[in-house]
C-alpha positions as CSV (number, residue, x, y, z in Angstrom):
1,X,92.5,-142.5,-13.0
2,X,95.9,-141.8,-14.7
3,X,99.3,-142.5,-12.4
4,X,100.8,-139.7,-10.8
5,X,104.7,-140.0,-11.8
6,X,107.5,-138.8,-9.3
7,X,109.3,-135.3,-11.2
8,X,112.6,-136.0,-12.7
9,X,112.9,-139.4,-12.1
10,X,112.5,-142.7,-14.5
11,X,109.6,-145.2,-13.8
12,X,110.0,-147.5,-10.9
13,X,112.6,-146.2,-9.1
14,X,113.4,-143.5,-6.7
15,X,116.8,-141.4,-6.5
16,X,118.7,-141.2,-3.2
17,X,120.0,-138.2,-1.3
18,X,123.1,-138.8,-3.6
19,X,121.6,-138.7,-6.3
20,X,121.7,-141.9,-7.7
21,X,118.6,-143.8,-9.0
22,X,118.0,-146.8,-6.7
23,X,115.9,-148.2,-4.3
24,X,113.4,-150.6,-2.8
25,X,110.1,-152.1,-5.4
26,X,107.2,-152.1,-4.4
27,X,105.4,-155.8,-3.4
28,X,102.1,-155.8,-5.8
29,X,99.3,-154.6,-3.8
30,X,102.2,-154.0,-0.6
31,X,104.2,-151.0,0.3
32,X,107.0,-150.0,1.5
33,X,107.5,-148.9,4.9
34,X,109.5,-146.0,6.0
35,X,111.8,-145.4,8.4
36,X,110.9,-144.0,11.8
37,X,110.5,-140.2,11.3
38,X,112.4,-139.3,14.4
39,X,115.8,-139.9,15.3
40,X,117.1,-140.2,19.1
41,X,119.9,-138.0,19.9
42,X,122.4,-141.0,20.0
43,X,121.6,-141.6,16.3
44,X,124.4,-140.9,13.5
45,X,122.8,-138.0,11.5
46,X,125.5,-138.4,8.7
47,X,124.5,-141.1,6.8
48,X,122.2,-140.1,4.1
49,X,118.6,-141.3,4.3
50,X,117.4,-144.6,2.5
51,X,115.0,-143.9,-0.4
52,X,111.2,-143.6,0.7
53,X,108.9,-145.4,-1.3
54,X,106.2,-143.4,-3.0
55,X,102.5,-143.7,-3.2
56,X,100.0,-142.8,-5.4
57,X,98.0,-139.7,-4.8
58,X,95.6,-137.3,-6.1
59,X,97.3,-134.3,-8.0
60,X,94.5,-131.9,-6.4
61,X,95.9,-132.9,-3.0
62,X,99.3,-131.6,-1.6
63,X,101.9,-133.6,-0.5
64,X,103.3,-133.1,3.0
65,X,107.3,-134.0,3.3
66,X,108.2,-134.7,7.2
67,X,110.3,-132.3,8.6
68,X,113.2,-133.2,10.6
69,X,113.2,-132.6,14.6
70,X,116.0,-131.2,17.0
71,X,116.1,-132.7,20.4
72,X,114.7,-130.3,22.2
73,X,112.6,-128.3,19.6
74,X,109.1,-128.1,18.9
75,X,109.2,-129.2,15.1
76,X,108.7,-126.3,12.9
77,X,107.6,-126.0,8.8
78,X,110.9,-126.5,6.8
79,X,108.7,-124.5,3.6
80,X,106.2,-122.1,3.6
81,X,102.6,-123.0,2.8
82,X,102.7,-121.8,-0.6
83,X,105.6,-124.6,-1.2
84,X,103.8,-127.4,0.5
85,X,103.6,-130.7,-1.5
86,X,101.5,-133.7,-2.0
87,X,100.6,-135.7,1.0
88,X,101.3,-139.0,-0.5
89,X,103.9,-139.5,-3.8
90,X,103.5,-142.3,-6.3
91,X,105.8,-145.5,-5.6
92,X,107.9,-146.8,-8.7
93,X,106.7,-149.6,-10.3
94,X,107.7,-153.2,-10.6
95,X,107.2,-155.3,-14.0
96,X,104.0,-153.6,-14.7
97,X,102.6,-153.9,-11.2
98,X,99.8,-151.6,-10.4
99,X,101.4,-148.2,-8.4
100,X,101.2,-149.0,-4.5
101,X,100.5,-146.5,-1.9
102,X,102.9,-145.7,0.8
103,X,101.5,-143.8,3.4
104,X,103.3,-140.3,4.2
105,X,104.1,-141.4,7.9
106,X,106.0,-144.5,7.1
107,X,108.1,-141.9,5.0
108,X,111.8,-141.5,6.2
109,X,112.4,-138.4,7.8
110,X,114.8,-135.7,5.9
111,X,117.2,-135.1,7.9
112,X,117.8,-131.3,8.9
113,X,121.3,-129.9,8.3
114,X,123.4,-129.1,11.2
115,X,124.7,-125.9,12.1
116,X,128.3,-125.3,10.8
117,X,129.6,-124.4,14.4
118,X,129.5,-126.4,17.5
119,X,127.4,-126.0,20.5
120,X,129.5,-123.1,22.0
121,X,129.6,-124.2,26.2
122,X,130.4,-120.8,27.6
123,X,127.1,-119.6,25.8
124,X,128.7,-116.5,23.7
125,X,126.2,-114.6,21.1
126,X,126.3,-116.2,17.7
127,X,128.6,-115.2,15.4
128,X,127.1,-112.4,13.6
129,X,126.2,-110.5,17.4
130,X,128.1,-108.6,19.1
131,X,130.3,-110.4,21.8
132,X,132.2,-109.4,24.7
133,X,135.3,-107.3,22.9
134,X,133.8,-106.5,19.3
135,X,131.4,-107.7,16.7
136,X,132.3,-110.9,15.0
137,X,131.8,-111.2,11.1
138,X,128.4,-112.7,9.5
139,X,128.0,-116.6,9.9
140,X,127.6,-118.4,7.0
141,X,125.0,-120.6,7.4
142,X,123.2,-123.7,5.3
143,X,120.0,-122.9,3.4
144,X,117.1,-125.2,2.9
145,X,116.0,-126.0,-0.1
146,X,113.7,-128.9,-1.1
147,X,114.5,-133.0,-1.0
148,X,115.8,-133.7,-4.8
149,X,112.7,-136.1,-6.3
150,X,110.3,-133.6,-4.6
151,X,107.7,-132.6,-6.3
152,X,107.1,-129.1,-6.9
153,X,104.0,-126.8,-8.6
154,X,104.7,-124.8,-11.7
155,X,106.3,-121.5,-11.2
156,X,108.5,-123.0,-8.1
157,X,112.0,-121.2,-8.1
158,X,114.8,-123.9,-9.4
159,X,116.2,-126.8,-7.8
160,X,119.3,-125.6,-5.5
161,X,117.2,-122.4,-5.2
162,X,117.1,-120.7,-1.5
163,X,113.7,-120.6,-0.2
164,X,113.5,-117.8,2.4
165,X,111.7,-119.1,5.8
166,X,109.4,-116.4,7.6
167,X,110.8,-115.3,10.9
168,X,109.1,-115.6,14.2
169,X,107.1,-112.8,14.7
170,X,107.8,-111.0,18.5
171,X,109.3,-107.9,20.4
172,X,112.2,-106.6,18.8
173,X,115.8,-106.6,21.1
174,X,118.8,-105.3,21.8
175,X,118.4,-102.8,18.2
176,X,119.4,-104.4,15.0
177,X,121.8,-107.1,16.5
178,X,119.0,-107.6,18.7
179,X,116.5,-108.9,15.6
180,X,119.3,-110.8,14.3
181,X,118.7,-114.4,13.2
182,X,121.3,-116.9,12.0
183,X,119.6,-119.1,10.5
184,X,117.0,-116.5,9.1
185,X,116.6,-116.4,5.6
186,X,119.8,-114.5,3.7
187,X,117.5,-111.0,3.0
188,X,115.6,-111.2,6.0
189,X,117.7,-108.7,8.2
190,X,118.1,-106.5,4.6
191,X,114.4,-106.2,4.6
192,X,114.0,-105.5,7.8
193,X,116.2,-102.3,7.5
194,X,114.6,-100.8,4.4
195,X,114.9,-103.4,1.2
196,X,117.3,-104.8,-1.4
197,X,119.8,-103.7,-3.8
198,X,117.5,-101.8,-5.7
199,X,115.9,-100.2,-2.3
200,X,119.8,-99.0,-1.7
201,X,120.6,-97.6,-5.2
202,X,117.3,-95.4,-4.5
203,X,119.0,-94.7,-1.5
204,X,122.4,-93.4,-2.6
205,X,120.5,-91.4,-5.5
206,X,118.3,-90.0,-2.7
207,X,121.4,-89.3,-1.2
208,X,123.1,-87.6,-4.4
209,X,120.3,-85.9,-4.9
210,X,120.0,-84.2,-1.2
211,X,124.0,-83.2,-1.6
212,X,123.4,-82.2,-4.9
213,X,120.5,-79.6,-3.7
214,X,122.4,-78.7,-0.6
215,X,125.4,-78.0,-3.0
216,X,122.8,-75.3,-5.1
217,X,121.7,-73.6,-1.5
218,X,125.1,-73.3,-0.5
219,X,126.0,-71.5,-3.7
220,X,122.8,-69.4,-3.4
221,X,123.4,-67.9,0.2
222,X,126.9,-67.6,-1.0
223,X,126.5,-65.8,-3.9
224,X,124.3,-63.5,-1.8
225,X,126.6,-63.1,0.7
226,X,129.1,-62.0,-1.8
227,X,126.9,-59.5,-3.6
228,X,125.7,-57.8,-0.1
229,X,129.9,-57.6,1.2
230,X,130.3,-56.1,-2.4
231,X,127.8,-53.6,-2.7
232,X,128.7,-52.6,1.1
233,X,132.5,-52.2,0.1
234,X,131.6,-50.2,-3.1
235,X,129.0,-48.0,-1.5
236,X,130.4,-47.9,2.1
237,X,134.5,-49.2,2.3
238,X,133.9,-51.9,4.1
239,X,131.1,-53.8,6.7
240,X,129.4,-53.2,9.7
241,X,128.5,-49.6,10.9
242,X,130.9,-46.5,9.3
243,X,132.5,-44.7,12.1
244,X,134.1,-41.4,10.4
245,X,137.4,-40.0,11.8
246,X,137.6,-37.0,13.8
247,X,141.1,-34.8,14.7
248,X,140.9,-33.5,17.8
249,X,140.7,-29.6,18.0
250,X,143.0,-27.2,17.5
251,X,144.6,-26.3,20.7
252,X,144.7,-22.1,22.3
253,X,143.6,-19.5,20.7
254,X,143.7,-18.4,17.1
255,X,146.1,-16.0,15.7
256,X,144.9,-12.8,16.4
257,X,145.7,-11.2,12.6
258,X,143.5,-14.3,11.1
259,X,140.0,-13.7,10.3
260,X,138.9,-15.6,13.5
261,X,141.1,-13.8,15.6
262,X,140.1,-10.2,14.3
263,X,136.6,-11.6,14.6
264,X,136.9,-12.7,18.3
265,X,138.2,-9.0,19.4
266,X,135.2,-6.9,17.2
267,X,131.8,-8.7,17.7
268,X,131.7,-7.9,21.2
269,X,131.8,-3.7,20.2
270,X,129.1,-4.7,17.3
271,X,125.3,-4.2,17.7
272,X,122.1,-5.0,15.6
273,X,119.9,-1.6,15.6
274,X,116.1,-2.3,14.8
275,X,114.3,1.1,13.8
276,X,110.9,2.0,13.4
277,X,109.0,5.5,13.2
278,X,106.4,7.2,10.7
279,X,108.3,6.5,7.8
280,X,108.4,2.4,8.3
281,X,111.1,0.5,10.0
282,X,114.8,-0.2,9.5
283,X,117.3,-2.9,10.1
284,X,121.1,-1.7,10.5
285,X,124.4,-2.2,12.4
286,X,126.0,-0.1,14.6
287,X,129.7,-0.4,16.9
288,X,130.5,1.5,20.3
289,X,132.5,4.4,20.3
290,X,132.7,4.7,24.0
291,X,131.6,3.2,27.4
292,X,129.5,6.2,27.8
293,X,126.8,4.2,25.5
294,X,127.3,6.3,22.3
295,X,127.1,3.9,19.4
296,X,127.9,5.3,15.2
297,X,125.5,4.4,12.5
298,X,124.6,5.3,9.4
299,X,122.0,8.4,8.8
300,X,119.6,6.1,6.3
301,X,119.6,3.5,9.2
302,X,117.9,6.0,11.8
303,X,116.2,8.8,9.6
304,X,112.7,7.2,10.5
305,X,113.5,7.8,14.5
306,X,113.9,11.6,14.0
307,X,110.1,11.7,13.7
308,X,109.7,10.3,16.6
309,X,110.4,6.7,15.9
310,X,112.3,4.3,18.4
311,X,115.5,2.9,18.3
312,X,116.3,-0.7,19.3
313,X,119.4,-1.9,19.9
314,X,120.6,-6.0,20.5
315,X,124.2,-6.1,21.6
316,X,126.7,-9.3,20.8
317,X,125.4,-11.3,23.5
318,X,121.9,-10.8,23.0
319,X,121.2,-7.8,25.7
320,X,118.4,-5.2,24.3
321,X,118.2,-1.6,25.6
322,X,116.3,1.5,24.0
323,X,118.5,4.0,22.7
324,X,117.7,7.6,21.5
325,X,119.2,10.1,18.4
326,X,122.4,12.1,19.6
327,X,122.6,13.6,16.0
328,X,123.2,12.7,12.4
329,X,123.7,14.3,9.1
330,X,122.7,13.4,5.9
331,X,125.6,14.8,3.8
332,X,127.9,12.3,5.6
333,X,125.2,9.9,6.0
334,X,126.2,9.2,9.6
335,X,124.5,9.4,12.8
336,X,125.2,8.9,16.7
337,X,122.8,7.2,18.7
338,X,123.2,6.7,22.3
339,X,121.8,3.9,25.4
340,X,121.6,4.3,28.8
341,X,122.3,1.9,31.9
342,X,124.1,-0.3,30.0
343,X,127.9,-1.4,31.4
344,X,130.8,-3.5,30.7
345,X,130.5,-2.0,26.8
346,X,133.9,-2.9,24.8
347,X,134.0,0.1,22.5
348,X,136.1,-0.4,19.4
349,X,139.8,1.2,18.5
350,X,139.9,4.0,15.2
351,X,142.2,3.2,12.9
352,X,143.6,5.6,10.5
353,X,142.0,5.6,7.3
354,X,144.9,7.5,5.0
355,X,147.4,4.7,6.0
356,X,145.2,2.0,4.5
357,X,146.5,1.0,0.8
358,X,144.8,-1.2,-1.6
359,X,145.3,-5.2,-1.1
360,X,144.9,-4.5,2.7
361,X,142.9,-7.6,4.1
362,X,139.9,-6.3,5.9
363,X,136.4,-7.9,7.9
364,X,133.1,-6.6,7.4
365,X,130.8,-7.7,10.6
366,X,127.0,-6.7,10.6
367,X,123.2,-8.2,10.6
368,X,122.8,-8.9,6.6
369,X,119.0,-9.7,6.1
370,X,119.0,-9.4,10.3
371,X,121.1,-12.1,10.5
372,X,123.3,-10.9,13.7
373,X,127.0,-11.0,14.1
374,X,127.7,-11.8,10.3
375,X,131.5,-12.0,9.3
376,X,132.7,-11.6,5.9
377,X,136.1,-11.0,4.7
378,X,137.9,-9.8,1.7
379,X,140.8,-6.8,0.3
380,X,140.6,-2.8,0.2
381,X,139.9,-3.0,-3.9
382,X,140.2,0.8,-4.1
383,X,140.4,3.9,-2.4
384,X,139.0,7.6,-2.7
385,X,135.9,6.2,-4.9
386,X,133.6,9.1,-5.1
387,X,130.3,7.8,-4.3
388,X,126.9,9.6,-4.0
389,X,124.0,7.9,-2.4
390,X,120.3,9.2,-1.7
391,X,118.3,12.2,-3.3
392,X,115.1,10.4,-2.6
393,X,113.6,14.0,-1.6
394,X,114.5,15.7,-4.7
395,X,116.1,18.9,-3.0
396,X,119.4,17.4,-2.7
397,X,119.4,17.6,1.1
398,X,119.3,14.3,1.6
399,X,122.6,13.4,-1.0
400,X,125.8,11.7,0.5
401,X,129.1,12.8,-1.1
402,X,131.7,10.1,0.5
403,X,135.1,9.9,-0.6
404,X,134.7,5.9,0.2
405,X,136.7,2.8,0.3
406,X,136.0,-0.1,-2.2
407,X,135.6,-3.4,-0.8
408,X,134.8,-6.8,-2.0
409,X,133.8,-8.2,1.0
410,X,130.2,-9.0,0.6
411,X,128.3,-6.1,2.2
412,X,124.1,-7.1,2.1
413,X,121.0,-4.6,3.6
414,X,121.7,-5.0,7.1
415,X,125.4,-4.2,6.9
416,X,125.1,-0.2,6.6
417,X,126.5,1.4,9.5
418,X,128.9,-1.7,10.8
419,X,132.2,-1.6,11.0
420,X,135.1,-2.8,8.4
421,X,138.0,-3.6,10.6
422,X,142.0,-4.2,9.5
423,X,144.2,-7.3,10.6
424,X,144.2,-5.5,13.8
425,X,141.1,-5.4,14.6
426,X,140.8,-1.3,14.1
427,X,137.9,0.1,12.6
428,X,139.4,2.2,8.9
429,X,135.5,2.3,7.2
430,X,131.7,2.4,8.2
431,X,130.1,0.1,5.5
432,X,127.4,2.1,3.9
433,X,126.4,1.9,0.2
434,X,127.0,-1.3,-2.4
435,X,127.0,-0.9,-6.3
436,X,123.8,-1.6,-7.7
437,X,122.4,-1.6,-11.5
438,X,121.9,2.1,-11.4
439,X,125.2,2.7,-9.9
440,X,126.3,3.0,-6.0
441,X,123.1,3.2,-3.9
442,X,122.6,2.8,0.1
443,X,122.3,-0.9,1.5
444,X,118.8,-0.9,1.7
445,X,117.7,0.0,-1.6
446,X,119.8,-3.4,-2.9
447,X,118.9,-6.9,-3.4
448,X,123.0,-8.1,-2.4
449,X,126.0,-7.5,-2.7
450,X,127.9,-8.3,-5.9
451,X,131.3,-8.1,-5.1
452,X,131.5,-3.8,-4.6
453,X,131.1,-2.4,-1.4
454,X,131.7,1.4,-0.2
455,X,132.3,2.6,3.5
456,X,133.1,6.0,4.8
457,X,137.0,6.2,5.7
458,X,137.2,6.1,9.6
459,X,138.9,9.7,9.3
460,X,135.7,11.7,8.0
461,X,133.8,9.6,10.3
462,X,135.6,10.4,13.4
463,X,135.2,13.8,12.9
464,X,131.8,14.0,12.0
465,X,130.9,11.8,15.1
466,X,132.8,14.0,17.5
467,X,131.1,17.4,16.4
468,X,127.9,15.3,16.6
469,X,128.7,14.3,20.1
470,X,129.5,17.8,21.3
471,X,127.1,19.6,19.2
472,X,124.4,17.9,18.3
473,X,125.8,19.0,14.0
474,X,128.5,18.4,12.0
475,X,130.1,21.2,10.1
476,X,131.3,21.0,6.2
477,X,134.0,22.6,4.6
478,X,133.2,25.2,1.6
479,X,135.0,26.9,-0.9
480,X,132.1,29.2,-1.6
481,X,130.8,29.0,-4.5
482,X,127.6,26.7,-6.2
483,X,128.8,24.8,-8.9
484,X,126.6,24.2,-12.0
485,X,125.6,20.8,-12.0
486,X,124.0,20.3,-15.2
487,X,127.8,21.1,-16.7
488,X,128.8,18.2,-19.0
489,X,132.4,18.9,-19.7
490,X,135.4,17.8,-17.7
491,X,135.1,19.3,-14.3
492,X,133.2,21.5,-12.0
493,X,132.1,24.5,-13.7
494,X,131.4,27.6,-11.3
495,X,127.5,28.3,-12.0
496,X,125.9,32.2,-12.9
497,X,124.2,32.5,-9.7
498,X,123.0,31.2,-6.3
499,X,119.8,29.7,-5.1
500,X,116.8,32.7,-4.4
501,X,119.3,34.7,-7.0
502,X,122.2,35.3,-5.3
503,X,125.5,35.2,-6.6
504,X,127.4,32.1,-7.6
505,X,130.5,33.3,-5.3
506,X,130.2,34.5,-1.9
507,X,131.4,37.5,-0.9
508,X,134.5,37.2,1.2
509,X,134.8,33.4,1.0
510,X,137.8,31.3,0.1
511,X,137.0,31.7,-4.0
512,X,136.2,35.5,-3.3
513,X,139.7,36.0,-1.8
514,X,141.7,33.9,-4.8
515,X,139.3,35.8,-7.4
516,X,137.9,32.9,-8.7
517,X,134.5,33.7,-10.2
518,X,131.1,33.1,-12.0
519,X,132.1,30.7,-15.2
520,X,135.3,29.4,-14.1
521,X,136.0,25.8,-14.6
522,X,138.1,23.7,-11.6
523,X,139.7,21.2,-13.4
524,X,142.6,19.9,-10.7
525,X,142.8,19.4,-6.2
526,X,145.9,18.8,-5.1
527,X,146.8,17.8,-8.3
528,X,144.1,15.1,-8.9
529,X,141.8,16.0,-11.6
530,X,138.0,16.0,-11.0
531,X,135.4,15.1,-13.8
532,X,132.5,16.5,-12.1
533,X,130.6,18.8,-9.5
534,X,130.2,15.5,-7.4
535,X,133.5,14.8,-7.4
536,X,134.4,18.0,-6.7
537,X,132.6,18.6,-3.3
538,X,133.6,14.8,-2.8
539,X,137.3,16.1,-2.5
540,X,136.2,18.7,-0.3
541,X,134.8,17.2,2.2
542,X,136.8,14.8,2.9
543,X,138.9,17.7,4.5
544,X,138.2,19.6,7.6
545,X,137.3,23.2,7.8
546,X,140.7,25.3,7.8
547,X,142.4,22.7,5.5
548,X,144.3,24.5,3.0
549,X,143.5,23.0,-0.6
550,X,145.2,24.1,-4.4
551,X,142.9,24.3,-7.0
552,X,143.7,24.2,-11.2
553,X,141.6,27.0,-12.4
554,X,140.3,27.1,-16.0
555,X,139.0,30.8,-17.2
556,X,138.7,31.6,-21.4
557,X,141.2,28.7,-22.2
558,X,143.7,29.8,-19.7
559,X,145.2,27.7,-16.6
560,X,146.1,29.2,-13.4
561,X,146.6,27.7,-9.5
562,X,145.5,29.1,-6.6
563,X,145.7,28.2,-2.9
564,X,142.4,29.0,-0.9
565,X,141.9,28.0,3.4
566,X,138.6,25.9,3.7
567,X,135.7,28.0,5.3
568,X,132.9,26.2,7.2
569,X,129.2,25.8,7.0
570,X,126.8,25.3,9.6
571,X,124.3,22.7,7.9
572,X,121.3,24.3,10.1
């Protein structure tokens, strides 16, 4: 069997702890004997250990090196098992002399290297623990490596190499100080709390990695936040819930020329008349004349009730009472109607219609479309517009001749028969007809109003009202004559006879008297030309009977003026 050679070292000799090749031969067929492998506590630890011979052993077997003891101590593995080395190691030769065995007991003991601090007597933690007033640094402590000379198996770490020792497995204490060994291996405690160098560089890119993400949410919920306070500023002025200011009201009470003010004094006199009889129904307005219930309308409002129809009335507050016909007359188109057992009625004041002038603000109040209590406002736009309105029977009888105010407050169906009222609050017109495509025509024969309304001056009206109160009629003023009214020249042209073939000129009337007669041609009124027959009885009655009127008088090209007294006509 070939000689097993000690690693690194010449034949026949063995180095030393210093390093120095030296030592002991072997007797042929002896061996040398080792020291005792324990030392007693007395004994000087710091001289280094003689040279142990070395024996000759198998290379299948391990070699076992003696570990040193502590007084004290149970003796523990200096190496791991994968490190352990031949029981026995080959002893140098001498001048040829077969290899002698030396038995691994007889080995000298390596000696283990002591602590670099003394026994501490008042038994304070290790450096490296925490002590009484703050943690003390790491200790430095020796590391074992392998005796120089020993042998060691292929792939074994380098000479001077620290071999780390496995630490005694049991209950951990007192945290991480509490696991802490000092004379553990270097890495233990580092791989205890989660690895080496390369486990921490993982770490701290874990770690960048984490900020970095947290950086990108951040800028997320940011950027959201921003858009949301944006769109609310654009959209809203600002966050959170939009409170809108409010001024407080206007203190006392309107002035009593503004539109509120006249408003506030009329709608209590104003009422909504709802009309039905054999004819159909009607919707009009209406205002109180008196406390004795008599209320003024138009004629087209209440035609239906003369049949026997009923009459409906809805005052300001919303009160109802029946009502019955007092009297009305188409020519005027107005009518009185009266209730009964009604009290605390606010009847409205008459102004005077001939002191009105255009550009005078006025209010028109009425049921438009039976909408109650509706006020509109606007100017007097003209005055003395001769309007006619009706004819739906074909005999005339039923034509209105009106002398009427032009308005442009907006006057609808509904409105005919209310009041149009001054900055005073004094009715000067009863709204009856607008202007439609075919030219002025009664409320309710309209789709709306555009911008042209007509209402009978308050001064025909009152008349008219009072005879119909007192008499049950109205009375019209006459010239008498009958006017040709299929004359197309310039103004009203005296016709060739009466209806039922009469004559054209009664005998004895006003005309009579001035000898005005068949043929004749009245061209002037007081001055003011007329165009037409319309406009001609238009002038006239918008006087009263007895009113003296002069007259421009056309006969065979010639022009004469005449003064005539207005006679009367009883429309029964």
């Amino acid at each position: 069997m070939d000689k097993a050679k000690p690693t690194g070292t010449p034949d026949g000799t063995v180095p030393d702890a210093t390093g120095d090749s030296h030592g002991t031969a072997a007797e042929p067929g002896g061996s040398a004997t080792a020291p005792d492998a324990s030392t007693s506590p007395g004994t000087d630890t710091t001289t280094p250990p003689r040279p142990v011979g070395l024996t000759k052993a198998d290379p299948a077997e391990p070699v076992e090196v003696a570990a040193p003891t502590v007084p004290g101590q149970a003796e523990e593995a200096a190496v791991p098992p994968a490190t352990e080395l031949p029981a026995t190691v080959p002893a140098p030769r001498a001048g040829g002399a077969p290899d002698a065995v030396v038995p691994a007991q007889q080995q000298a003991p390596a000696e283990r290297p002591r602590p670099l601090h003394a026994p501490d007597p008042y038994s304070t933690p290790p450096y490296g623990e925490p002590g009484p007033w703050a943690p003390a640094p790491p200790v430095q402590r020796p590391v074992p490596t392998p005796a120089h000379g020993t042998y060691l198996p292929p792939g074994t770490p380098a000479h001077g190499t620290p071999v780390p020792l496995v630490p005694e497995a049991g209950p951990a204490q007192g945290g991480e100080w509490g696991r802490y060994d000092p004379w553990a291996a270097p890495g233990a405690l580092v791989a205890e709390s989660g690895g080496g160098p390369g486990e921490r560089r993982r770490e701290r890119r874990a770690g960048r990695g984490r900020l970095v993400g947290a950086a990108l949410v951040l800028a997320l919920v940011a950027g959201a936040v921003g858009g949301y306070v944006g769109m609310r500023l654009e959209r809203h002025g600002g966050l959170g819930t939009v409170e809108l200011e409010q001024t407080s009201g206007q203190a006392g009470e309107r002035a009593p020329d503004s539109v509120a003010g006249i408003a506030a004094r009329t709608l209590p006199g104003v009422v909504t008349l709802h009309v039905s009889g054999g004819d159909g129904g009607a919707l009009g307005t209406g205002f109180v004349l008196d406390g004795r219930g008599h209320i003024l309308t138009n004629q087209h409002v209440v035609e239906s009730a003369s049949d026997g129809g009923s009459i409906r009335v809805t005052f300001n507050g919303g009160e109802t009472a029946r009502a019955r016909l007092v009297g009305g007359d188409p020519g005027y188109d107005l009518a009185v109607v009266k209730v009964s057992g009604v009290s605390g009625l606010t009847p409205l004041p008459l102004g005077d219609s001939d002191d009105v002038r255009v550009g005078d603000p006025v209010v028109a109040i009425g049921a438009p479309f039976d909408l109650a209590n509706t006020v509109t406002s606007g100017i007097i736009s003209a005055k003395e517009r001769p309007i006619t309105a009706g004819g739906e029977k074909g005999d005339g009888t039923d034509i209105s001749y009106v002398d009427a105010l032009q308005t442009d407050a907006p006057i609808n169906p509904g409105n005919s028969g209310g009041p149009l009222v001054d900055e005073r609050a004094r009715v000067i017109g009863i709204n009856s007809a607008i202007h439609a495509a075919g030219g002025p025509a009664r409320q309710d024969d309209s789709a709306g109003s555009v911008g042209l309304g007509f209402a009978i001056p308050v001064n025909q009206a009152k008349r008219v009202a009072e005879e119909l109160i007192n008499h049950g009629r109205a009375t019209h003023p006459v010239i008498g004559v009958t006017l040709d009214m299929g004359y197309e020249g310039e103004g009203a042209k005296v016709g060739g006879e009466a209806a039922g073939g009469g004559p054209a000129v009664t005998p004895g009337g006003p005309a009579d008297r001035t000898d005005i007669a068949a043929g004749d041609v009245i061209t002037e009124v007081d001055g003011v030309p007329v165009a037409s027959g319309e406009e001609l009885i238009i002038k006239i009655r918008s006087h009263r009977p007895g009113d003296r009127l002069a007259l421009t008088v056309e006969r065979d090209g010639k022009s004469r003026r005449v003064t005539l007294e207005l006679g009367s006509s009883d429309p029964s």
